[in-house]
SETORDO-810463 format. One line per 2 residues: number of its first residue (from 0); for each residue z, x, y negated of N, C-alpha, C. Coordinates in steps of 0.2 Angstrom, whole numbers, plus 5000, padded with zeros to 4 digits. Each point is the difference from the previous one (the first is absolute). Example, Ala and Ser with C-alpha at 12.3 -4.5 7.8 and 13.67 -1.06 7.14 Angstrom:
residues 2
0 = 5039:5066:5028:5000:4996:4994:5000:5004:4994 ~ 4996:4998:4995:5001:5004:4994:5003:4996:4995
//
This chain:
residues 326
0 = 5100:5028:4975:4996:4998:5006:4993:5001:4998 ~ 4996:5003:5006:4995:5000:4998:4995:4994:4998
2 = 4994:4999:5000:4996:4994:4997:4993:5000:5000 ~ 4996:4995:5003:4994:5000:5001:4996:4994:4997
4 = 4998:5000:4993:4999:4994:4997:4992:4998:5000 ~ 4997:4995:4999:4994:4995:5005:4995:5000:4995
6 = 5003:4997:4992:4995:4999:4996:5000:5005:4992 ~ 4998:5006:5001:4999:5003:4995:4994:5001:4999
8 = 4997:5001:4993:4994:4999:4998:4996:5005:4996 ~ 4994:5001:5001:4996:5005:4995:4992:4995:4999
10 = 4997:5004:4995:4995:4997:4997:4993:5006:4997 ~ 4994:5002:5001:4998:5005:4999:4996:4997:4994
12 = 4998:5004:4996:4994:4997:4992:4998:4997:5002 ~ 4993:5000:5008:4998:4995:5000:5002:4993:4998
14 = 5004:5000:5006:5004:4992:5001:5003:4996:4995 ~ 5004:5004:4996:5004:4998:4993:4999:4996:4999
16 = 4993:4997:4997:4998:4996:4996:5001:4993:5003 ~ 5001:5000:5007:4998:4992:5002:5010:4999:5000
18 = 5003:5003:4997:5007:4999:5000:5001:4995:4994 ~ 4996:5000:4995:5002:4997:4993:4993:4997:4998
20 = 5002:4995:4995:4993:4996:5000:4998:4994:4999 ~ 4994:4998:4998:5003:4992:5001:4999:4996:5008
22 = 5005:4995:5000:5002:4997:5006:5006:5004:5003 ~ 5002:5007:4997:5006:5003:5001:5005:4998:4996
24 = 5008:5000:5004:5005:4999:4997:5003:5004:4997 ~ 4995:5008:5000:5003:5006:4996:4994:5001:4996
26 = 5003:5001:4992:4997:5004:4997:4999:5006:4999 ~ 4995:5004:4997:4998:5008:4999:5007:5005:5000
28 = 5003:4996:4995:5005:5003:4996:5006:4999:5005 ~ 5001:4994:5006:5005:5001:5004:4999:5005:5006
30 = 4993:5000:5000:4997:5004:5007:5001:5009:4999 ~ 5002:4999:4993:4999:5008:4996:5008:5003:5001
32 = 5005:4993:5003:5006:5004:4999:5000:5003:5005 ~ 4996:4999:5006:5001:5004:5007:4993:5005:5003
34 = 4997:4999:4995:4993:5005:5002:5002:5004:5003 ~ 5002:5004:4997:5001:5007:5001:5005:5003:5007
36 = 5006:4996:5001:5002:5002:5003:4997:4996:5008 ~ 4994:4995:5002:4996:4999:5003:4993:5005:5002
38 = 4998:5001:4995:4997:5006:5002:5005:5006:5003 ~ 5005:5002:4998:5003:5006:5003:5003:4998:5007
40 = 4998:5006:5006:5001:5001:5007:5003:5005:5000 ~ 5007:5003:4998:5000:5005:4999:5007:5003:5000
42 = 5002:5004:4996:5008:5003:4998:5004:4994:4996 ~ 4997:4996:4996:5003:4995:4997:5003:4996:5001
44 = 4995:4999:5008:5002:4994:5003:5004:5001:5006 ~ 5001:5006:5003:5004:5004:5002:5006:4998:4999
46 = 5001:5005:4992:5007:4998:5000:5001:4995:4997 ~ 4999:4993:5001:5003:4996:4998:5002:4995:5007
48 = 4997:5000:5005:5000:5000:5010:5008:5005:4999 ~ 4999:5006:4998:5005:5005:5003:5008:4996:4998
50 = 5000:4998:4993:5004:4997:4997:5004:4995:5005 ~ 4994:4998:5004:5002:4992:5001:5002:5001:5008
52 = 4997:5005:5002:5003:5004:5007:4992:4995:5005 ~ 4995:5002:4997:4997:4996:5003:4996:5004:5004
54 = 4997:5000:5005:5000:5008:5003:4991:4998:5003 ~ 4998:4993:5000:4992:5001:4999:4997:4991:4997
56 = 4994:5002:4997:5001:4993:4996:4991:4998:5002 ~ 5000:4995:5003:4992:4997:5001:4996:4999:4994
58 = 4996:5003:4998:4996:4997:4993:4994:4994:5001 ~ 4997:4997:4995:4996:4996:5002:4998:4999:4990
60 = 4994:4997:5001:4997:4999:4994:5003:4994:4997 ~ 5003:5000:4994:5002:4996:4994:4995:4993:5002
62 = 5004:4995:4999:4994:4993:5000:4996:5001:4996 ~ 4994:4996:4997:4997:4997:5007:4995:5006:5002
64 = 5000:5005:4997:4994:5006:5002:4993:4995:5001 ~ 4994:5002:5007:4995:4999:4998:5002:4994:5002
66 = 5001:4995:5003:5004:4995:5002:4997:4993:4995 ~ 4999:5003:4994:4998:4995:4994:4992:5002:5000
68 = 4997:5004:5002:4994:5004:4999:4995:4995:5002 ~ 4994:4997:4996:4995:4996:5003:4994:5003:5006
70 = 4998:5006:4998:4995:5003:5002:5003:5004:5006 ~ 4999:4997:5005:5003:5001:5008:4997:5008:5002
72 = 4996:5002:4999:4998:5009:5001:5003:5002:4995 ~ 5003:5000:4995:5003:5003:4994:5008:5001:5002
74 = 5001:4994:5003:5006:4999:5004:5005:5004:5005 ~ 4993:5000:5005:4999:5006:5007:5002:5006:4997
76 = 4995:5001:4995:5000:5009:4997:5007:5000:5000 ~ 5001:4998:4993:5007:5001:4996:5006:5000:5004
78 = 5000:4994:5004:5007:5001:5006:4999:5006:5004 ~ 4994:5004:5005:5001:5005:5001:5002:5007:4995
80 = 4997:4998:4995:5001:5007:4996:5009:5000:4998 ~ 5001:4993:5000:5007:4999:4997:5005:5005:5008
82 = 4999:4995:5007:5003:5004:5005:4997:5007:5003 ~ 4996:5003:4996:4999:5008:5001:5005:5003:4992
84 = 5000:4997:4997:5005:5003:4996:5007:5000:5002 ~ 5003:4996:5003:5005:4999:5000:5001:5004:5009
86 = 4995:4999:5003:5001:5006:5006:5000:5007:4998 ~ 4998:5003:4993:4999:5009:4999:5009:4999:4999
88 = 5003:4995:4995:5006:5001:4997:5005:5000:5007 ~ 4999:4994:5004:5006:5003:5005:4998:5006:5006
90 = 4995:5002:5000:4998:5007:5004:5002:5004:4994 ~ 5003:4999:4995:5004:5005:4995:5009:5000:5003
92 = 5000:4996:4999:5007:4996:5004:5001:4996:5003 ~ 4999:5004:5007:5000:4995:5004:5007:4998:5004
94 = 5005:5002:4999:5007:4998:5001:5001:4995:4997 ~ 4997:5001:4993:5006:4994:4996:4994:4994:4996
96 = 4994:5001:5003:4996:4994:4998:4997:4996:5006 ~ 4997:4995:5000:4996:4997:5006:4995:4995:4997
98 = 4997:4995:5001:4995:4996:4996:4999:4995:5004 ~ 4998:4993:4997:4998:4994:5002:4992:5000:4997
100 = 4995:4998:5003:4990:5000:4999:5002:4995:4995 ~ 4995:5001:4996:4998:4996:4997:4993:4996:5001
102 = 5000:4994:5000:4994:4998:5004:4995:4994:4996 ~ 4994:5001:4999:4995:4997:4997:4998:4993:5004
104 = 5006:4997:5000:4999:4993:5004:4994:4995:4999 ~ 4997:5002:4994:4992:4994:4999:4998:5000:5005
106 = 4999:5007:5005:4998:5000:5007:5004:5001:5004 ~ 5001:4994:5005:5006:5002:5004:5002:5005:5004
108 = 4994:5000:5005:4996:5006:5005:4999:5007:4996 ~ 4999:4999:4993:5000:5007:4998:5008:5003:4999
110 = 5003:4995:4997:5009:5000:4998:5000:5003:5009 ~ 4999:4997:5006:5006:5000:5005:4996:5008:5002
112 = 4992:5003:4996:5000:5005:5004:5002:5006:4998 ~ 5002:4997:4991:5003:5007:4996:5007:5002:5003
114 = 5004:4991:5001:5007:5001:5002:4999:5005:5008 ~ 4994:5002:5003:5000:5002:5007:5000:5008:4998
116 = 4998:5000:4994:4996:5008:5000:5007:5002:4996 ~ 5005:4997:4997:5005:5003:4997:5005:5001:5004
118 = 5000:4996:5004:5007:4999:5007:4998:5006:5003 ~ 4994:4999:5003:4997:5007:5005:4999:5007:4998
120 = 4999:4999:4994:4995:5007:4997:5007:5001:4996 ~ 5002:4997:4996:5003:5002:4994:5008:5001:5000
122 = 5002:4996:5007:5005:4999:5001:5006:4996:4998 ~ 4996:4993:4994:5004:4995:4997:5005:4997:5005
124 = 5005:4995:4997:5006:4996:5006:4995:4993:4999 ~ 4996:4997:4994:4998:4995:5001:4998:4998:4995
126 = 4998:4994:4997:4996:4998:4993:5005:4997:4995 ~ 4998:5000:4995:5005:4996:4992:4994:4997:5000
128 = 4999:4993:4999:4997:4992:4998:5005:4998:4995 ~ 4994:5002:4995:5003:4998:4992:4996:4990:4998
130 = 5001:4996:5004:5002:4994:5002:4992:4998:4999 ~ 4998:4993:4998:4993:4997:5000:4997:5007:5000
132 = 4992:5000:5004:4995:5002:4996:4995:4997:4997 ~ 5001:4999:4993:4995:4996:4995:4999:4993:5004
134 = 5008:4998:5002:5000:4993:5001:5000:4997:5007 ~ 4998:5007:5003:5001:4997:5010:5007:5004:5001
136 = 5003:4996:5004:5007:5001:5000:4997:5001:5012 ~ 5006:5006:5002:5000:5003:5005:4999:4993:5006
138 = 5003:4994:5000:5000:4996:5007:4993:4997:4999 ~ 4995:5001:4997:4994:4998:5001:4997:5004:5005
140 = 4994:4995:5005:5000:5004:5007:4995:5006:4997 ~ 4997:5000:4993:4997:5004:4998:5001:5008:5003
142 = 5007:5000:5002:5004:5006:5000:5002:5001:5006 ~ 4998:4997:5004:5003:5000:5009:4998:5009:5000
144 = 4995:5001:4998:4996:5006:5003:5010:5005:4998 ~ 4999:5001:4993:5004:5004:4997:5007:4997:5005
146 = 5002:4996:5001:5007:5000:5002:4998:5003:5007 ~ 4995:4997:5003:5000:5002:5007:5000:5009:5002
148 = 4998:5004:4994:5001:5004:4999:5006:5005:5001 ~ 5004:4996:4994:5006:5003:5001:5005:4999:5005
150 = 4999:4995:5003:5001:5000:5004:5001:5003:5008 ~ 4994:5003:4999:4996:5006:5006:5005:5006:4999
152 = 4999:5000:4992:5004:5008:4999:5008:5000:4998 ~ 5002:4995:5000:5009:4999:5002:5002:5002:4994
154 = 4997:4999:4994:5004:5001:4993:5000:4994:4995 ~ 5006:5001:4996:5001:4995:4996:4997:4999:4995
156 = 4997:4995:4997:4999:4999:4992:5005:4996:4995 ~ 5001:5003:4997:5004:5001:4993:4993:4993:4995
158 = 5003:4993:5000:4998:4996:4995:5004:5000:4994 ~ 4995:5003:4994:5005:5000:4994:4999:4997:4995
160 = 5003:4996:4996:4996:4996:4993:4996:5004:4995 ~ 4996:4995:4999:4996:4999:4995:4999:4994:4996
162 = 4997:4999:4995:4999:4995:4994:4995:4994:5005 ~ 5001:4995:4999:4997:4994:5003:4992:5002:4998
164 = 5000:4996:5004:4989:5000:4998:5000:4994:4993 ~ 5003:4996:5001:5000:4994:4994:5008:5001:4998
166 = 5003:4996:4992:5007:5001:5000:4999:4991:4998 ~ 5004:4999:5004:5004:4993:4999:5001:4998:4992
168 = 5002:4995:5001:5000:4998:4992:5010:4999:5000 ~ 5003:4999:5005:5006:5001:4998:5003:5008:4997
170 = 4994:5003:5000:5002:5007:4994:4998:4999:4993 ~ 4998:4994:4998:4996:5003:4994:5005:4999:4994
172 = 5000:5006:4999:5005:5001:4991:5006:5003:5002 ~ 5001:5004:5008:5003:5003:5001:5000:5008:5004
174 = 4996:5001:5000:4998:5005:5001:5006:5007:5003 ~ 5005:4997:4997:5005:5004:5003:5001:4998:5010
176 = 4997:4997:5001:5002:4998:5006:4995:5001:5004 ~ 4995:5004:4999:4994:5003:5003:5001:5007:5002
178 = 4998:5003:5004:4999:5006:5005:5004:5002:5004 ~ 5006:5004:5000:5007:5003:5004:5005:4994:4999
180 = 5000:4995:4992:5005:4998:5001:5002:4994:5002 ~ 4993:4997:5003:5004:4992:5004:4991:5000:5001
182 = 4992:5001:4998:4994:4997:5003:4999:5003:5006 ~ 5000:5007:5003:5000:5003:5004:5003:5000:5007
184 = 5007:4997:4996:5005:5001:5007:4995:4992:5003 ~ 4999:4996:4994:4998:4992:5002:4993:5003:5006
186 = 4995:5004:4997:4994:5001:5003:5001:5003:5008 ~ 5005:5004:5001:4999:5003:5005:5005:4997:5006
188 = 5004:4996:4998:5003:4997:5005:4998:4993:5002 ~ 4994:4998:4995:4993:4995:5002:4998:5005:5006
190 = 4998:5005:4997:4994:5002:5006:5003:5002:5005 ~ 5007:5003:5000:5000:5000:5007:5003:4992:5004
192 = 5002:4996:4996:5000:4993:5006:4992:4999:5001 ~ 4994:5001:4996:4996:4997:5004:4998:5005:5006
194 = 5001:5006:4999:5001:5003:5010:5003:4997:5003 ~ 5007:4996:4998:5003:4999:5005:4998:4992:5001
196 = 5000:4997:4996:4995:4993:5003:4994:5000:5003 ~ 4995:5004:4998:4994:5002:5003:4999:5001:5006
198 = 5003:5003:5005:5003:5002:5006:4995:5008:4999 ~ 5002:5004:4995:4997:5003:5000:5005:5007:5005
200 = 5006:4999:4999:5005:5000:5004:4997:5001:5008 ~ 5000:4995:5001:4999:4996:5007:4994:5003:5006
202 = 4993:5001:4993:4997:5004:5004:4999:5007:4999 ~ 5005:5004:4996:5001:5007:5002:5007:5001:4998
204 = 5004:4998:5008:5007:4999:4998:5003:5010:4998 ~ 4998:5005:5002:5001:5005:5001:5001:5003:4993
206 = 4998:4996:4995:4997:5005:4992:5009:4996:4996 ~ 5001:5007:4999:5003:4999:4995:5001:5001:4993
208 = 5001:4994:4996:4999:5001:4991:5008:5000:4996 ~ 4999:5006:4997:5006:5003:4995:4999:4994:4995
210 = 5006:4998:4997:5000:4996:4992:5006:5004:4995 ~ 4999:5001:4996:5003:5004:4994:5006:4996:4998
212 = 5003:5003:4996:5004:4996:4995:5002:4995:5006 ~ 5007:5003:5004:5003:4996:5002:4997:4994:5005
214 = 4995:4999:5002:4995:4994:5002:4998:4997:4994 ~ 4999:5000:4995:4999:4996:4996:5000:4993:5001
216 = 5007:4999:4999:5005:4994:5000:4999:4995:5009 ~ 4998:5004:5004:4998:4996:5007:5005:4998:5005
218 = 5004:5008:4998:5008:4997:5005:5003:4997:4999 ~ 5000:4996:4992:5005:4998:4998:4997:4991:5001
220 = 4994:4999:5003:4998:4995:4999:4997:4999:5009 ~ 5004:5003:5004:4997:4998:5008:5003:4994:5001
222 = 5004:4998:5000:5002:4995:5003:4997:4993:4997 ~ 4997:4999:4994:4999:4996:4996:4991:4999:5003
224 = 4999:5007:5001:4991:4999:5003:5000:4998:5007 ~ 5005:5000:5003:5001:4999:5008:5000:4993:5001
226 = 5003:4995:4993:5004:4994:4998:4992:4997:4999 ~ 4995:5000:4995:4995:4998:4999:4997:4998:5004
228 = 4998:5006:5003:4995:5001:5006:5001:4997:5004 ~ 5006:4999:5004:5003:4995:5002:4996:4990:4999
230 = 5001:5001:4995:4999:4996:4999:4993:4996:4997 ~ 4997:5005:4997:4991:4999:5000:4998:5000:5006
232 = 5004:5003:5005:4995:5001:5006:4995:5005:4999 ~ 5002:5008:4997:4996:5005:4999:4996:5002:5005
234 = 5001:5000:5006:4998:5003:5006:5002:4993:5006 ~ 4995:5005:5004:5000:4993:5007:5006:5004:5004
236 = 5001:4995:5003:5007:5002:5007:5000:5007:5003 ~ 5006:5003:4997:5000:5006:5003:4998:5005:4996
238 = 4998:4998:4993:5000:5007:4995:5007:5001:5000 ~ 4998:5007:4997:5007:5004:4998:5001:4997:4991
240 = 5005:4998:5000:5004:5000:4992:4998:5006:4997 ~ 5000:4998:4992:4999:5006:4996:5004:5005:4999
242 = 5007:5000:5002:5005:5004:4999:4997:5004:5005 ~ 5000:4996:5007:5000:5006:5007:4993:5005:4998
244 = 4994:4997:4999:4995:5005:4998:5004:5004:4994 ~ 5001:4999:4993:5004:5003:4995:5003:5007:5004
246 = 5004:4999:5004:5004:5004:5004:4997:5003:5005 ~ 4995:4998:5003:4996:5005:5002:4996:5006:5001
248 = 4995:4995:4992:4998:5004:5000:4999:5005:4991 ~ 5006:4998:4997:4998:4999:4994:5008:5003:4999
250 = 4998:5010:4996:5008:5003:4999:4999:5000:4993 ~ 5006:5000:4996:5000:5004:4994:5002:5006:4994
252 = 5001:4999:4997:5000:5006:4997:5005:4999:4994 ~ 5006:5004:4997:5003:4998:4993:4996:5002:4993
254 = 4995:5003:5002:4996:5002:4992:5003:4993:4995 ~ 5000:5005:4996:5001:4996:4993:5006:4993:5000
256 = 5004:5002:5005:5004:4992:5001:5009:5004:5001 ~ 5002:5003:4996:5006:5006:5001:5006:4993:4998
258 = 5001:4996:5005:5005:4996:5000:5004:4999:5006 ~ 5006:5001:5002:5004:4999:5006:4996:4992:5002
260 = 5004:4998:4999:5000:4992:5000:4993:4997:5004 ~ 4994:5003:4995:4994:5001:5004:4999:5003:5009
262 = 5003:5007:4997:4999:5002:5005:5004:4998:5009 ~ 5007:4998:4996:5002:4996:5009:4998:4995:5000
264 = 4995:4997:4997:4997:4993:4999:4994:5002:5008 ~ 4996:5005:4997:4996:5003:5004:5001:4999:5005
266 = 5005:5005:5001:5003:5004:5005:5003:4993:5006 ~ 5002:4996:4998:5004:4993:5002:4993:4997:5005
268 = 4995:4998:4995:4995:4996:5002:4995:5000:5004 ~ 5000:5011:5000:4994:5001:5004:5003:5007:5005
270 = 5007:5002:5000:5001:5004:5003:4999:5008:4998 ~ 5004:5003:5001:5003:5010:4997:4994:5001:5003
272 = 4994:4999:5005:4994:5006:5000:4997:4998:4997 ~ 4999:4995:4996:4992:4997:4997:5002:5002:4990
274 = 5006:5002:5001:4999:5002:4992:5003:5006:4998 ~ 4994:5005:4994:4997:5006:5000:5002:5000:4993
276 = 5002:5007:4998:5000:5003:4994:4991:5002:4997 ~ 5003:4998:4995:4993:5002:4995:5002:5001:4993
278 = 4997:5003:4996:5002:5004:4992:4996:4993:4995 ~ 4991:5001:5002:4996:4998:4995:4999:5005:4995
280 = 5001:5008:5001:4999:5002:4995:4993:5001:4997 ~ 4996:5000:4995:5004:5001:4993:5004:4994:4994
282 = 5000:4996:5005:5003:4992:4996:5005:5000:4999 ~ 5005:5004:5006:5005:4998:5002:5003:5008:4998
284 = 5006:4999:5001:5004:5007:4999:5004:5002:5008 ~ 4997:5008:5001:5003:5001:5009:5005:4999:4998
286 = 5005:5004:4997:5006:5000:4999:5004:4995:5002 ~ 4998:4994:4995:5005:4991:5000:4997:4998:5007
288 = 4995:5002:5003:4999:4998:5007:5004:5000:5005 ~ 5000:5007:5001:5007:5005:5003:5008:4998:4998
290 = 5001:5000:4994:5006:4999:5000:5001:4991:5003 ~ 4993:4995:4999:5002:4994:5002:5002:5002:5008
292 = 4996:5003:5005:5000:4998:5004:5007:5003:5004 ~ 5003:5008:4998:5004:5000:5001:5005:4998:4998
294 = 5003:4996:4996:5006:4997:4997:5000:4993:5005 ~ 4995:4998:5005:4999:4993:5002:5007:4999:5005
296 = 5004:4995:4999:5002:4999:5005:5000:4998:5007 ~ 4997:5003:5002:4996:5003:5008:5002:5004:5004
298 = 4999:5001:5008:5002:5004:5005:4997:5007:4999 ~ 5004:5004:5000:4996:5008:5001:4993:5000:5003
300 = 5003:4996:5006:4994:4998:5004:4993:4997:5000 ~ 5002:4994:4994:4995:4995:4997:4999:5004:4994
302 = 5004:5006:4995:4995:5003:4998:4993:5005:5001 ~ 5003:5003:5005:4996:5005:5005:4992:4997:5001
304 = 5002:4991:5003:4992:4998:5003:4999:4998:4991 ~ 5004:4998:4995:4995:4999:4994:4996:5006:4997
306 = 5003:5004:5000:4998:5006:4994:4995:5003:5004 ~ 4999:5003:5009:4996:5002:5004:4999:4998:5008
308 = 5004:4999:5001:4999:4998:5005:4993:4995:5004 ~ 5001:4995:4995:4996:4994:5002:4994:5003:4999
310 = 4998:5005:4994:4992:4999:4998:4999:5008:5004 ~ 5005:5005:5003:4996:5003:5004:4998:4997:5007
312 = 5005:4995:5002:4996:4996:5005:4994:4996:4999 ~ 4998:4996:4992:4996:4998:4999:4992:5003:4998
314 = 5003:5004:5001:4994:5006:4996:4997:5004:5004 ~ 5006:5000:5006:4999:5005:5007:4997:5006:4998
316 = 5007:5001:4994:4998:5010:4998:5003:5003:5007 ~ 4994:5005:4999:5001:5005:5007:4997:5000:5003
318 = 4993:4993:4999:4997:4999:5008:4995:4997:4998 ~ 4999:5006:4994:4990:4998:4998:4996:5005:5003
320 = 5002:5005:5006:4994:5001:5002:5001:4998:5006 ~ 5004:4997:5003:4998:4998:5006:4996:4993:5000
322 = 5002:4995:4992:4996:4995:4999:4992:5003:4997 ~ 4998:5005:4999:4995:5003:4999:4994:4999:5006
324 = 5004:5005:5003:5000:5000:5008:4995:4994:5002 ~ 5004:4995:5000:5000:4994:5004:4995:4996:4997
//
């Protein structure tokens, strides 16, 4: 069955470097097992899509790119030069690539006007947020402009983990439990509850935010958020429960999470549209992606909206020039 996967990744010389480092949870020499095939846009990457029967794959820049970057014009540059590279490669192939901006969030307004000039000019589905920038997290009103933005222009953002701005002292002398394998899933499904506490939700209901990996543990914990809130009295009379916003406005992705169990989990608590296939390659392998997805015990049907369905409705491939247009 064909396959349209959400989060797959490149990375150019420039940017590499803010991958590893200190305050990163990758070293040089982990960053070095996927270099190469992060810089490569190409035959490579091809066949290993072909393999997987994946027939177009959305790219976006590896965390946290300039996103860690202190000097806010150096920022600007770089994420432009980063989504003018990655526009020549899918004008190379443009069947089987498409691209999420990369955005220099230090300035909001500059981020909402690069995401304007990539939707319109370049022809991106929408932005990868590779999580804090240097410590401001997305429901801060800081950011009204940028959402209000995306909103204008009806495409999604893709929030993705990155390493904490500080690391808690419940890791110390474990370091196995920092980055992909338990710190990240923690950091990105903090930041997307604080959208949804925040009402950041509420005032621009329209914008919808992809989460990776399965939600990062969120479906599996709606009813317990509902139970709380409940009970703090999160919201005054007549908010919506976290679950209802979660489900609104908040879809997922399998990246990195090749588990049935998970996946009807998903599927159970937020419903067959809201959950997308994704690879994560070069982290992940297409192949094991594919075979998870089609071995699921799932409807024909309900495979169809995982694997393409849902993301060409959410991506609204086919109808970037008429959103050009407009």
């Amino acid at each position: 069955m064909k396959k349209i996967a959400l989060e797959e990744h490149f990375s150019t010389p420039e940017l590499a470097g803010y991958a590893y480092g200190p305050g990163s949870s990758m070293e040089r020499e982990g960053f070095a097992r996927f270099e190469r095939r992060l810089f490569e846009i190409g035959e490579e990457r091809l066949a290993a899509m072909d393999q997987a029967g994946i027939e177009l794959a959305v790219l976006s820049v590896t965390t946290p790119g300039v996103q860690r970057e202190p000097d806010v014009a150096l920022a600007i540059a770089r994420a432009r030069r980063a989504n003018d590279h990655l526009a020549s490669r899918i004008h190379k192939y443009p069947q089987r690539f498409a691209g999420f901006a990369h955005l220099p969030l230090q300035d909001p307004l500059a981020a909402a006007d690069e995401l304007t000039r990539c939707v319109r000019e370049l022809g991106f589905k929408g932005a990868m947020v590779n999580g804090h920038t240097n410590g401001h997290y997305l429901d801060e009103r800081r950011f009204d402009p940028f959402w209000e933005r995306v909103e204008a222009l009806g495409v999604p953002v893709y929030l993705h983990p990155c390493d904490p701005c500080d690391t808690p002292r419940m890791y110390d002398g474990h370091r196995e439990l920092l980055g992909a394998t338990w710190s990240w899933t923690v950091e990105t499904a903090t930041h997307a509850l604080r959208l949804v506490f925040a009402g950041t939700f509420a005032r621009f209901p329209r914008v919808t935010l992809i989460l990776g990996h399965m939600g990062e543990t969120l479906p599996y914990l709606l009813w317990r958020l509902d139970s709380r809130s409940r009970m703090l009295a999160a919201g005054e009379p007549g908010t919506p429960l976290p679950s209802e916003i979660i489900r609104r406005n908040i879809v997922v992705t399998t990246t990195g999470v090749c588990s049935h169990a998970s996946l009807l989990c998903a599927l159970s608590a937020l419903g067959e549209e809201r959950v997308l296939f994704s690879v994560d390659y070069p982290y992940e392998d297409c192949r094991v992606a594919a075979e998870f997805a089609e071995s699921a015990p799932i409807s024909t049907a309900q495979l169809r909206k995982l694997c393409y369905e849902n993301a060409e409705r959410l991506l609204a491939l086919g109808a970037r020039d008429s959103r050009a247009a407009a």
